[in-house]
Structures are given as structure tokens and as C-alpha cells.
Wavefront OBJ file of the C-alpha trace (Angstrom):
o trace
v 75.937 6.225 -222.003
v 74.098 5.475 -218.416
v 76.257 5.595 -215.364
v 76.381 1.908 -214.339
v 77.703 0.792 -210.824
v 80.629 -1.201 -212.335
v 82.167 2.195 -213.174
v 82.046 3.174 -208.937
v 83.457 -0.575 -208.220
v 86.660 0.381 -210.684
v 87.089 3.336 -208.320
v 90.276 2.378 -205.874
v 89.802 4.861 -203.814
v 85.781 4.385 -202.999
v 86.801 0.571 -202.013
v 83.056 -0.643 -202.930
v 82.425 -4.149 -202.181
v 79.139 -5.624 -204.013
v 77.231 -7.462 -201.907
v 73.929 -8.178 -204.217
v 73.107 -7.578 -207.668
v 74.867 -7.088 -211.210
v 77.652 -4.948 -211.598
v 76.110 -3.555 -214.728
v 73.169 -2.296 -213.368
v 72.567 1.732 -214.657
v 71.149 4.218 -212.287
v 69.592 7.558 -213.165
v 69.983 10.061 -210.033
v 71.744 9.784 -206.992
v 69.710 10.860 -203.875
v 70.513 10.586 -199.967
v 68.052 8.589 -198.071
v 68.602 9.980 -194.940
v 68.296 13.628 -195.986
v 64.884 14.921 -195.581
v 65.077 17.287 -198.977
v 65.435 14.060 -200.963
v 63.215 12.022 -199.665
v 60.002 12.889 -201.187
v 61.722 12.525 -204.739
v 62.510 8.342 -203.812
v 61.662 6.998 -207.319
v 62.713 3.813 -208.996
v 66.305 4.252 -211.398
v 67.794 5.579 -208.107
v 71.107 4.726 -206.697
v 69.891 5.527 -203.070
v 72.786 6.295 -200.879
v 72.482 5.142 -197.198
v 74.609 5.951 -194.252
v 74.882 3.608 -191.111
v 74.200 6.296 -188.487
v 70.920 6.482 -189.525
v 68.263 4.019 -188.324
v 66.810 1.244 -190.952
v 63.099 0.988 -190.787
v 60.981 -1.886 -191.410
v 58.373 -2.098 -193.828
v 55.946 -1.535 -195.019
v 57.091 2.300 -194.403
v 60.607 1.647 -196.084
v 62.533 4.548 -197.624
v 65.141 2.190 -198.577
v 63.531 0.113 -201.004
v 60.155 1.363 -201.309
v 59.705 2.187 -204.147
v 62.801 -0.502 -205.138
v 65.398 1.373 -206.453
v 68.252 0.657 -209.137
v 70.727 0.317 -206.193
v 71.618 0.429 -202.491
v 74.776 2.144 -201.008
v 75.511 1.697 -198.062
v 78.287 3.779 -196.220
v 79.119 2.111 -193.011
v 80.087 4.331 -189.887
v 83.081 4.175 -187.916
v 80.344 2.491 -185.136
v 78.936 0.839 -187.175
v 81.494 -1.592 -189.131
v 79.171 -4.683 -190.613
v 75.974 -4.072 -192.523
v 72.749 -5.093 -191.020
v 71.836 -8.366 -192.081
v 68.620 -7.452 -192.642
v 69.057 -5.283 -195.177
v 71.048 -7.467 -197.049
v 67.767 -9.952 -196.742
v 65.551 -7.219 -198.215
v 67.665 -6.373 -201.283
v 67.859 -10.109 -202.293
v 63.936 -10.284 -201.764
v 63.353 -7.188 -203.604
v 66.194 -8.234 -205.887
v 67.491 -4.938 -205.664
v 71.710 -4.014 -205.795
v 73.768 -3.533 -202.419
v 77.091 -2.201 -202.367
v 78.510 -0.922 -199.180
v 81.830 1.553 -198.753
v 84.290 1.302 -195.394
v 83.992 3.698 -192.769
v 87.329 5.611 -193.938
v 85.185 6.578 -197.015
v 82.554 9.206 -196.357
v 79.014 9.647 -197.358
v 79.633 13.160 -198.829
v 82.921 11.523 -201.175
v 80.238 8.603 -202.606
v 77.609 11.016 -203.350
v 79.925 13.570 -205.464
v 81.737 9.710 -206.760
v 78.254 8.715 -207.989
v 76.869 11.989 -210.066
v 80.647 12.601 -211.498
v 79.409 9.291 -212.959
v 76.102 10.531 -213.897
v 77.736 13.997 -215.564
v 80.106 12.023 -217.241
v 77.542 9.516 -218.966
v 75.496 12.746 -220.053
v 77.936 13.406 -222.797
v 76.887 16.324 -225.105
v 73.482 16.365 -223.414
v 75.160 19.028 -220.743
v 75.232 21.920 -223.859
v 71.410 21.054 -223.679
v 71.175 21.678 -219.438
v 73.221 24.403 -220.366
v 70.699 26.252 -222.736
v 67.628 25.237 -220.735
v 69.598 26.608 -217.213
v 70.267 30.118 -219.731
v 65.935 30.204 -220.472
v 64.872 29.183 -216.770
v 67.158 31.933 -214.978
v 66.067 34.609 -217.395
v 62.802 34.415 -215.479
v 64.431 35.786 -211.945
v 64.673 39.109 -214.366
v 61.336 39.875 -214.480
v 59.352 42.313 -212.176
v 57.406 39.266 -211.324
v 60.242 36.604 -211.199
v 57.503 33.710 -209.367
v 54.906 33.920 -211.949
v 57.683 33.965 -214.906
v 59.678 31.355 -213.422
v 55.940 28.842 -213.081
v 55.042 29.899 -216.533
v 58.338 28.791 -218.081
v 58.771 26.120 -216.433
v 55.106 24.734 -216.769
v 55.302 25.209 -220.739
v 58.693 23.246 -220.895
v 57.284 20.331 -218.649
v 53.150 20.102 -219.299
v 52.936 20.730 -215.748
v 49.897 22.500 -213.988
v 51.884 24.887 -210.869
v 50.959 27.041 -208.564
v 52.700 28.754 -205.768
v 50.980 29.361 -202.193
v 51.904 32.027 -199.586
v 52.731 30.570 -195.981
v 49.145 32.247 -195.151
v 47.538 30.204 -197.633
v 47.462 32.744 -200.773
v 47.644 31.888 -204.235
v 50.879 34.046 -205.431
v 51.111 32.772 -208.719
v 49.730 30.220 -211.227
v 50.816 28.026 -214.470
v 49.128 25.934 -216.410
v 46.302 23.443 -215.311
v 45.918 24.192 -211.736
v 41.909 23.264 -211.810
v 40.928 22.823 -208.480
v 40.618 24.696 -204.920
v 44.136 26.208 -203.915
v 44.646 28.379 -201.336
v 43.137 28.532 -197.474
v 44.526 26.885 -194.733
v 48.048 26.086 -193.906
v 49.802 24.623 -196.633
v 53.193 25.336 -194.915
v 51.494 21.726 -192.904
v 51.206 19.742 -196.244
v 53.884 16.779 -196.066
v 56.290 17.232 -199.089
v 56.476 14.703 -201.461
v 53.433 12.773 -203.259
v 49.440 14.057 -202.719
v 45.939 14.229 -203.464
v 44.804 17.727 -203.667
v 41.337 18.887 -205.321
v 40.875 15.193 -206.405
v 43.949 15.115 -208.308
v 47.487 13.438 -208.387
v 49.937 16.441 -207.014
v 53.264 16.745 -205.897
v 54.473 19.215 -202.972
v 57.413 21.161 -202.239
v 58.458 24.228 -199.860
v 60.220 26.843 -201.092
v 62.780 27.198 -197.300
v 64.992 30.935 -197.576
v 66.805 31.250 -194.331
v 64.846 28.644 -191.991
v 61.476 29.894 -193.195
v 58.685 28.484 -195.817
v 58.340 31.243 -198.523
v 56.280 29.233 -200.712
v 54.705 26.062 -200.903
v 54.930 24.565 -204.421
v 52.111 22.628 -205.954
v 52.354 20.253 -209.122
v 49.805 18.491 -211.251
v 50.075 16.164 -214.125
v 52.692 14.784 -212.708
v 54.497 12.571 -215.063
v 57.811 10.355 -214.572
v 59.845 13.689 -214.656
v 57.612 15.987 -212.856
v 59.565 15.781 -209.190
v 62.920 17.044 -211.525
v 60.651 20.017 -212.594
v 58.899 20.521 -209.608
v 62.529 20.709 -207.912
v 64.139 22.911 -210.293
v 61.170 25.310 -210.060
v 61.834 25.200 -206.243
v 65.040 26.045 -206.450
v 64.564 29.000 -208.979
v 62.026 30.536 -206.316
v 64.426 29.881 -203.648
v 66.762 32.430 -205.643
v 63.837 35.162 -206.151
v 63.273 35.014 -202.850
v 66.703 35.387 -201.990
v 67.013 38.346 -204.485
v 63.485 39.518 -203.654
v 64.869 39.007 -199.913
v 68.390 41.304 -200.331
v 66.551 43.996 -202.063
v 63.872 44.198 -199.494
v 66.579 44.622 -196.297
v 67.734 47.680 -198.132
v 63.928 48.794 -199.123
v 63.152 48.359 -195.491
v 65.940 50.516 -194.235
v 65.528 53.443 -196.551
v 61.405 53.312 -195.533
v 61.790 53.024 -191.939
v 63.623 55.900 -191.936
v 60.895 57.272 -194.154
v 57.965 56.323 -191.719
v 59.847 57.499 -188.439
v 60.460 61.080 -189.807
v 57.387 61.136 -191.249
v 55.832 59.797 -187.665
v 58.169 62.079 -186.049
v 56.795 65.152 -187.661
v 54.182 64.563 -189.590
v 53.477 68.760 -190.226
v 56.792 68.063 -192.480
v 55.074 65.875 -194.564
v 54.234 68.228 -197.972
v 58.489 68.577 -197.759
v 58.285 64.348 -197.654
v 55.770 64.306 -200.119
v 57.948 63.174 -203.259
v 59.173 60.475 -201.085
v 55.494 59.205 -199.853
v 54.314 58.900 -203.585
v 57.431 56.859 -204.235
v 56.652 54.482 -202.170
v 53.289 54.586 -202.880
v 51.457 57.135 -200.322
v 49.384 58.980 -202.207
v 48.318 62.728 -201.853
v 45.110 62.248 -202.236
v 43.932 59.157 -201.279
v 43.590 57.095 -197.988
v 45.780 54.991 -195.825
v 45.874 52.763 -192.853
v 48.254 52.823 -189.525
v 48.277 48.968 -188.548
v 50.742 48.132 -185.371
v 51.257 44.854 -184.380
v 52.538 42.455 -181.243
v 53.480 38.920 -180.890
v 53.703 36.891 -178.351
v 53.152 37.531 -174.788
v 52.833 40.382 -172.923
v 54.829 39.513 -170.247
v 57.899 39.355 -171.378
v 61.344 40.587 -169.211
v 64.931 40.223 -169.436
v 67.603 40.985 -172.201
v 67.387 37.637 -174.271
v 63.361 37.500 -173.930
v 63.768 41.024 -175.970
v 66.473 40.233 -178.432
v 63.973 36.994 -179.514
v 61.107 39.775 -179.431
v 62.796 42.066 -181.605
v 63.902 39.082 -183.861
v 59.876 37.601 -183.522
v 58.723 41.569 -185.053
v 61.285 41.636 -187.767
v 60.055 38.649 -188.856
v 56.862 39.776 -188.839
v 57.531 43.093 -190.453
v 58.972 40.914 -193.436
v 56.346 38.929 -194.005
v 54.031 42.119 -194.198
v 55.363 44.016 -196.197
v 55.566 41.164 -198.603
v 51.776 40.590 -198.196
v 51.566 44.229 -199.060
v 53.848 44.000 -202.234
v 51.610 41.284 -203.721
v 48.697 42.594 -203.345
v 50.280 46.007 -204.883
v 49.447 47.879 -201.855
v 52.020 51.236 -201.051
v 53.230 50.585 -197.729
v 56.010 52.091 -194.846
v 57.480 49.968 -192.034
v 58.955 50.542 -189.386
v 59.951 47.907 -186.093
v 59.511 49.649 -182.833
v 60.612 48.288 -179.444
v 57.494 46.746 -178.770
v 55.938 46.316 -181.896
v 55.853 46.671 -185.307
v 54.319 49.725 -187.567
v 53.012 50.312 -190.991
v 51.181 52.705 -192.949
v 49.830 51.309 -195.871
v 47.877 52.881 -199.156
v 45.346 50.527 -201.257
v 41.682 50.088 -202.109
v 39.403 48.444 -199.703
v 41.473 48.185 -196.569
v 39.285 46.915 -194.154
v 39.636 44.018 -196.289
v 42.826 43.528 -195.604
v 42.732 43.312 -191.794
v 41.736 39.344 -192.062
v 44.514 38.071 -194.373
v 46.899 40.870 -193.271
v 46.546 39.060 -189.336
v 46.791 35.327 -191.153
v 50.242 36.386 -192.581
v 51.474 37.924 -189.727
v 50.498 34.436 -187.667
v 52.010 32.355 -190.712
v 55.452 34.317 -190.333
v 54.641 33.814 -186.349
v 54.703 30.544 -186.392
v 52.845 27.958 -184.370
v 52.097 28.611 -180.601
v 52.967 32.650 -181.119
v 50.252 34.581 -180.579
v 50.146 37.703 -182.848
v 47.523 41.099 -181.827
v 46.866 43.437 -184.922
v 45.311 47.032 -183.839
v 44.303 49.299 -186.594
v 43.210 52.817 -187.198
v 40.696 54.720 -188.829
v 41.207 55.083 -192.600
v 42.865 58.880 -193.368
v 43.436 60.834 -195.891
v 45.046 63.890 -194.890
v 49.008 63.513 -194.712
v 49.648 65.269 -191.356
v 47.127 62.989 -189.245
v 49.757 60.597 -189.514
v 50.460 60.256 -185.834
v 46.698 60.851 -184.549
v 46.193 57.289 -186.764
v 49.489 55.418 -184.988
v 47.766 56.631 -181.524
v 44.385 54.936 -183.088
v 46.390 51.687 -183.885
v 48.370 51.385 -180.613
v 44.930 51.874 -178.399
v 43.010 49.350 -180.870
v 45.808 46.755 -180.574
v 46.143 47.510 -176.653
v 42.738 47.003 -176.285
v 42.757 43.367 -177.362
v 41.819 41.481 -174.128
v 42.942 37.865 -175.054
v 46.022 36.722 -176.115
v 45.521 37.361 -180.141
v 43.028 38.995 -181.940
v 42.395 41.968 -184.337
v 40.676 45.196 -183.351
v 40.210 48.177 -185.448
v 39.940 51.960 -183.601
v 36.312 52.568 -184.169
v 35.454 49.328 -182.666
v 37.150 49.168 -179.216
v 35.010 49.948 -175.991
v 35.090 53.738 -175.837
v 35.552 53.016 -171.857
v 39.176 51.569 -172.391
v 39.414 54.836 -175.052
v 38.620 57.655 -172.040
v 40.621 55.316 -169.410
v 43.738 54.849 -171.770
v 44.136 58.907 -170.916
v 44.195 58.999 -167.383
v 47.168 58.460 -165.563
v 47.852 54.232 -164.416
v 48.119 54.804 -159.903
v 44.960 57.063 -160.621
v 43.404 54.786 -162.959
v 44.250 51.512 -159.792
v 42.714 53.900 -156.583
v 39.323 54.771 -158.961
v 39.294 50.796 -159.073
v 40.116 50.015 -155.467
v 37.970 52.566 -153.961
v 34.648 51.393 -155.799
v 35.284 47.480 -155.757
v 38.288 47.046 -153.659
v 36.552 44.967 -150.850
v 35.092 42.431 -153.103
v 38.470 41.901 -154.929
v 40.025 41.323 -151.271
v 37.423 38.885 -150.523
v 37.273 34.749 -150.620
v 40.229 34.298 -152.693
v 39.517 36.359 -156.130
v 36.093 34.066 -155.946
v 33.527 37.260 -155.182
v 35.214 38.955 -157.809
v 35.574 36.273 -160.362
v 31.946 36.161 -159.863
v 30.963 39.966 -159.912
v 33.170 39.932 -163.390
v 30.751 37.271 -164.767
v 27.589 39.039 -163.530
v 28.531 42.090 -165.497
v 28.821 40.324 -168.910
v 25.039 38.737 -167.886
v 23.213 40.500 -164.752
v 19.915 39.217 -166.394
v 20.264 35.264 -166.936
v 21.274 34.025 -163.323
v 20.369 30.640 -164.635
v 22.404 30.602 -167.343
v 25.536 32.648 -164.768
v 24.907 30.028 -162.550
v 25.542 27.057 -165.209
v 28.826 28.862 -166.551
v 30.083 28.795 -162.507
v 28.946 25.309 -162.544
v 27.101 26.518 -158.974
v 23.935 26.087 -157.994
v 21.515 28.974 -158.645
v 20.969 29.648 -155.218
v 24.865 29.713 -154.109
v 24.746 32.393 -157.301
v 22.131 34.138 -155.434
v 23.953 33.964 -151.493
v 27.038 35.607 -153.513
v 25.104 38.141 -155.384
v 24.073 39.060 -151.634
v 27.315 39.338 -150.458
v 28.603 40.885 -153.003
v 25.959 44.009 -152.378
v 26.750 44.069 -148.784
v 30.150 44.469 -149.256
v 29.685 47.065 -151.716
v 26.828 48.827 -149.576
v 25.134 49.425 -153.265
v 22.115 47.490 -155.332
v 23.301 45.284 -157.839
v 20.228 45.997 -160.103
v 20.670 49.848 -160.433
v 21.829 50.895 -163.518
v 24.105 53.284 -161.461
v 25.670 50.975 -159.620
v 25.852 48.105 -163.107
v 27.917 51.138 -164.303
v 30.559 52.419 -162.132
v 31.077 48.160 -161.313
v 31.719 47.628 -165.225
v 34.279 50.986 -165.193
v 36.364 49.147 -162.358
v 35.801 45.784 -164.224
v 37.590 47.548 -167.153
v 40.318 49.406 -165.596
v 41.319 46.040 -164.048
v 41.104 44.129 -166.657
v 43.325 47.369 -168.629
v 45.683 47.213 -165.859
v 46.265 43.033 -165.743
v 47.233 43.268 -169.399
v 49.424 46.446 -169.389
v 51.268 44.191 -165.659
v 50.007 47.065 -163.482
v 47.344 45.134 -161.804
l 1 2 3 4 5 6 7 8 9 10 11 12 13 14 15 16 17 18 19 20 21 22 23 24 25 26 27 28 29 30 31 32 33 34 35 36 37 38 39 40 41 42 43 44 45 46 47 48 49 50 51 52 53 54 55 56 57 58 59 60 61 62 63 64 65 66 67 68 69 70 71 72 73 74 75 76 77 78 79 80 81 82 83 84 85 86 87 88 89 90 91 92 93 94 95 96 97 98 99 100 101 102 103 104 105 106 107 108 109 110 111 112 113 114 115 116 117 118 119 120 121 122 123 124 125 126 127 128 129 130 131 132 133 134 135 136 137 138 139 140 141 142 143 144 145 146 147 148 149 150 151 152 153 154 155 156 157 158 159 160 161 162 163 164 165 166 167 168 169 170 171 172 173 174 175 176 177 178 179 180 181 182 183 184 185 186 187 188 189 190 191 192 193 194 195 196 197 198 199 200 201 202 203 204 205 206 207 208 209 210 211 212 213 214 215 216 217 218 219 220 221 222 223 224 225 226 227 228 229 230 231 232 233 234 235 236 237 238 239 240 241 242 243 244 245 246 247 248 249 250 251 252 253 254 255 256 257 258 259 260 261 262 263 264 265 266 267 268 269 270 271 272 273 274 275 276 277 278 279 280 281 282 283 284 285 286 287 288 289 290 291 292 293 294 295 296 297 298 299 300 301 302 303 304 305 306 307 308 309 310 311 312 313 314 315 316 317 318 319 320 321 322 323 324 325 326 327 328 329 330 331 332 333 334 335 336 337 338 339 340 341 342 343 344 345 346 347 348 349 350 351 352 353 354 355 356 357 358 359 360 361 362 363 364 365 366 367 368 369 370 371 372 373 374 375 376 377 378 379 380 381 382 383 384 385 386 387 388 389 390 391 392 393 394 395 396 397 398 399 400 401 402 403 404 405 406 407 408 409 410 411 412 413 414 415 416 417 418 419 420 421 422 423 424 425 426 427 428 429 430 431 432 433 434 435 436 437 438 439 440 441 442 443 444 445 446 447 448 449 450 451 452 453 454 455 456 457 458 459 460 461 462 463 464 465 466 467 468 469 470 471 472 473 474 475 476 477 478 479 480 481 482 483 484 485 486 487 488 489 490 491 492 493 494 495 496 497 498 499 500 501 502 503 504 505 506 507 508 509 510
């Protein structure tokens, strides 16, 4: 038997008053219109619940009635005690239901009111949601609890699914999922009803703990698909939850792992047992990555407690990027960055999406630097590679940006040795007068020289001056130097103090 709303208007203690519609009027699910979670699953048969506080919109951007539901509640608020007469107007001209509760009855009470009503109508059909709840969470056993939990789900509703990483990664598949997936940001799709690959789709995100784990993708979707498509959601909330617990304690035991292992790494034959456990093999190679977020300039006691918070979040989201894509990997969260060694095929293929799911986790605005070192395979040149990492991450001049070892200026390499008030008189004493000079705007040009002495034209155009107010500087600049700008001499010990500046603005020695 249908819950109708005659059964909530018997209710005494609910103190409905019908404003609109038939008493007998049946409603299949219950769902909050002011709640963001429900609002993408708005669908007609609902008995859409609507509290006062929250502001009615016109149309033709109506939650309340578009699409028209079975039913209107609305729960007034202790400010506001009558209910907007234009709502009443829209029900009648939709010819939809409108009851409204008192103020002394809350919004919470009427929702729990309305699917008692639902559960109760359901009758012997709950030993069936019983069995199906049994086959569904016998899916978050498996080693690979997302693709079990897409698979069973898609062959019980017809459904084509797939699940997305926040960095854009197809984790896992069921069904019909013909189309492109993957790339981009789909933690930015808009929940709710789309058109992806040229076909009909529904969209979810998978939230754990205030941050997108998945985004959930439907096809085929039928009359019931946004109750699959939710239950799915909310079985990969609960691996990731699992997935989540087991991973704190995962991380503890191999940070502990890593730093001893950093710590000495002439130990590590004794830690060898333990490497290949977590998937450091003997024989083959690995990759120190280190990362930073945000900027560099950071100072005070709550700027590093949301530092260290920003790099645990990133070392999470890692070393799940590592764990599906089967890769062996150590982690450990340093006081200015995070570390990992990692063991797979290909790894320089991994820098790009690695960096991607580090700025996913990130989030928008944060600017994430990812320095890694050479591949290695001997055990004990452990800490040689985290030195390789930390310059090739240091080295990064703008505010994000990858760099592997072998590829950084083997200037910063030799200057990152030398001492920083040595490193600051070497730079004074061979361009100290033209930094002194008009304002930074000798030396702001000298820097731009150096990147092209050979195209004044073009030099000229990216100073927006005139050629010949290039050329008066140029001048200047020699005279204050006492040195020829076109020696290859001179080019050279100008682009060494260009660099150790540049070295010491980023590391705040300047």
C-alpha cells in the first residue's frame, strides 16, 4: 500500500493543515528541498519537504515544483509564521498538493513522519531491501571493493557506471560506459542530470570527510537510476571510509619505515623484508618524489598547522594514486614537505598524473611543486635520491611546477652547496650597483637581457620601451658594471648572479 498524505494529516502531533490538493494523493520518496544532497534527485512522486528559512525562487529555475512533484510541505519557521502567498499560487497552477506544519513542529520530525509512512506502506517488500542490502555490502569485501561494488550494482540496475578520481582518472568501470571518461576536473561537474560523451548521464560525488573521493557517473538512466546511482554512492562512501581507516594505520607503520630507512639507509639489507612488503623491491628501481604546496612564504604557528594539514592531505591522496596504479610506495610528511619513495614500471610516466593528483587533493588556488630524483636501484642510495628530489623541487622558480633532478640548471646544482651570506656577497660584488640603481628598473632589465642578449627588438617589445631607451640602458648598465655586455665572460658571471638571486628570493634570503 502507497504512503498517501491523508495518513500524515491523521497525525495529531504533526498538526498538518492542507492547503491545496487531495488528501489521498500517494507519494513515493521524501526528499528535502533545501538540502543540497537531495536536490539533484527532484523527480516527480516526491513529497518535497520545504522549510521557511530558506528562500523561494521564482521560475523558471524552481526546485519546488519543477519537475511538479506529488506534494509540497511546507514547515513554517518561528519567523516566518504565514506561507508565502505565492507559493500557494504556484501549487494551484501546477495543481500540485500543499500542506504546511506550525513552527513548534520541526523540519527534521516531518521528514522521519513522512518515510515512517513510506516504510510502513512497503509491507513485506523490506525482506526484499533486506536481501539486496546483504548482496550490495558483500562487495566492500573484496580487495577491490569500487570495481565490485559498480559491477553489482550495474548488473542489478542495467546501468552503465564508472567511477573518476578527483584528478580525472578512470578508477573503475561497469557496464556500458561508451564514451570519453576521464581528463579534466570532474570534481567541477554539477551533480544531478548531464550530457556527457553525447549521452543522457547522471552525476554524483562520492564526499569522505569534506573531500570528493570519487565522482560517480551513470548512463541509461531509467526512472530508478538516481536510487541506484545513490546507493552506489553511498557504498563507495563506506570503501572509502574503510579504505580510509586502514590507510591511517598503513601510513603510520610506513613512515616509520621510510624515516629509518632515510635515516640510515646502509641498514637497509636488515630492512629488506620490510621494503619487499611494501613493495620495494631488491632488484628493481624506485623513485624519491618530495613535494610542497602552497607558498613559500609562509610564518607563524597557525600558517604551519594549515601547512602540515595542506601535506597530509596531499600525502593521502598520493599514496592512493600509487595504490591504484599498483605501484609499491613509502610516505612520509616532513615539516616542509612531503616524501615518497615509490617502486613501479615506467616512472617518469608518472610525474604528470602523480602532480594532477597532488593539485586535485590541493584544491583550487593552492599551488603544489613536485621535485623528483633520478631513478635507483641500489637500496642504500636512498638518501643521495631524497637530496636529488629536494634540489629538483627547490629549483622550481614559479609558484608550481614539476622538475625532475637531471633536468634542473646544473648552476642552481653547484650554488645549492655553497653556503647562503657567501652565496649573497658573490652576487653583490659582481652586480650589486645595478641592483641599487633606478628602483630595481636596471636590474629588471639586465634579468631580461640575459634570457635574450641577441633580439633587442623583440627585449624591447616585452619592456614595452622603445628600442633605443633599451639601448641608453644597455649603456648604463655596462658603465656601471665597468664590463662589455657582449663578452661571453661577462654574459656568464651576470647569469651566475642572476641565479643566485633569483635562488635566494625563493629560499626569503634575498
Amino acid at each position: 500500500m502507497p504512503a498517501t498524505l491523508r495518513a500524515l494529516l491523521a497525525r495529531e502531533d504533526l498538526g498538518l493543515t492542507l492547503l491545496h490538493g487531495d488528501p489521498d494523493t500517494a507519494y513515493g520518496s521524501v526528499v528535502v528541498v533545501g538540502r543540497e544532497s537531495d536536490r539533484p534527485w527532484l523527480a516527480p512522486g516526491d513529497l518535497r519537504l520545504h522549510e521557511g528559512r530558506f528562500t523561494l525562487p521564482r521560475p523558471p529555475s524552481d526546485p519546488v515544483l519543477d519537475p511538479p512533484p506529488a506534494a509540497v510541505l511546507h514547515s513554517l519557521s518561528p519567523q516566518q509564521r504565514t506561507v508565502p502567498p505565492s507559493l500557494v499560487e504556484r501549487c494551484r497552477a501546477a495543481d500540485v498538493a500543499l500542506l504546511v506544519s506550525p513552527p513548534t513542529v520541526g523540519p527534521a520530525l516531518l521528514e522521519e513522519a513522512a518515510l515512517r509512512e513510506l516504510v510502513a506502506g512497503a509491507g513485506t517488500a523490506l525482506t526484499g531491501v533486506a536481501a539486496l542490502q546483504r548482496l550490495l555490502l558483500k562487495a566492500l569485501e573484496s580487495p577491490k571493493p569500487e570495481r565490485e561494488v559498480l559491477e553489482r550494482v550495474s548488473r542489478l540496475s542495467g546501468m552503465g557506471l564508472a567511477a573518476l578520481s578527483p584528478w580525472g582518472e578512470v578508477v573503475a568501470r561497469a557496464g556500458d560506459t561508451t564514451g570519453r571518461l576521464g581528463g579534466g576536473d570532474p570534481t567541477a561537474l554539477p551533480e544531478g542530470r548531464a550530457r556527457l560523451s553525447g549521452r543522457d548521464a547522471l552525476v554524483a560525488h562520492v564526499v569522505v570527510r569534506g573531500r570528493v573521493r570519487f565522482t560517480l557517473v551513470g548512463f541509461d538512466a531509467g526512472p530508478a537510476s538516481a536510487t541506484w546511482l545513490e546507493l552506489a554512492r553511498t557504498l563507495l562512501a563506506a570503501a572509502a571510509l574503510q579504505r580510509s581507516a586502514e590507510a591511517q594505520h598503513d601510513r603510520s607503520r610506513k613512515g616509520a619505515l621510510l624515516a629509518e630507512w632515510l635515516a640510515g639507509p646502509q641498514a637497509a639489507p636488515l630492512l629488506l623484508p620490510r621494503l619487499v612488503a611494501a613493495g620495494i623491491e631488491e632488484e628493481g628501481e624506485y623513485v624519491v618524489a618530495v613535494a610542497e604546496a602552497g607558498s613559500r612564504a609562509r610564518s607563524g604557528r597557525m600558517a604551519a598547522a594549515r601547512s602540515q594539514a595542506l601535506l597530509e592531505r596531499l600525502r593521502e591522496a598520493a599514496d592512493e594514486y600509487f595504490r591504484t596504479r599498483g605501484y609499491g610506495s613509502l610516505s612520509e610528511t616532513r615539516a616542509e614537505h612531503v616524501v615518497w619513495v615509490f617502486s613501479g614500471g615506467a616512472p617518469r610516466a608518472q610525474a604528470e598524473p602523480l602532480l594532477r593528483a597532488l593539485k586535485a587533493a590541493a584544491g583550487d588556488g593552492v599551488p603544489v611543486r613536485l621535485g623528483l630524483s633520478l631513478p635507483r636501484n641500489d637500496l642504500t642510495g636512498v638518501a643521495d635520491a631524497y637530496h636529488q628530489a629536494v634540489l629538483a623541487v627547490q629549483s622550481i622558480t614559479g609558484a608550481e611546477g614539476l622538475a625532475w633532478f637531471d633536468l634542473i640548471d646544473p648552476v642552481y646544482w653547484v650554488l645549492k652547496q655553497q653556503p647562503v651570506a657567501n652565496l649573497a656577497t658573490l652576487r653583490d660584488r659582481i652586480v650589486g650597483p645595478v641592483k641599487q640603481a633606478d628602483d630595481g628598473k636596471l636590474w629588471r632589465t639586465l634579468t631580461a637581457y640575459l634570457r635574450a642578449p641577441n633580439d633587442l627588438a623583440a627585449l624591447a617589445e616585452e619592456l614595452h620601451v622603445h628600442v633605443n631607451t633599451l639601448r641608453y640602458r644597455l649603456k648604463r648598465i655596462s658603465a656601471l658594471l665597468g664590463a662589455d655586455l657582449t663578452r661571453p665572460e661577462t654574459l656568464a658571471k651576470l647569469y651566475l648572479a642572476q641565479q643566485i638571486d633569483a635562488m635566494l628570493e625563493r629560499e626569503g634570503a634575498a
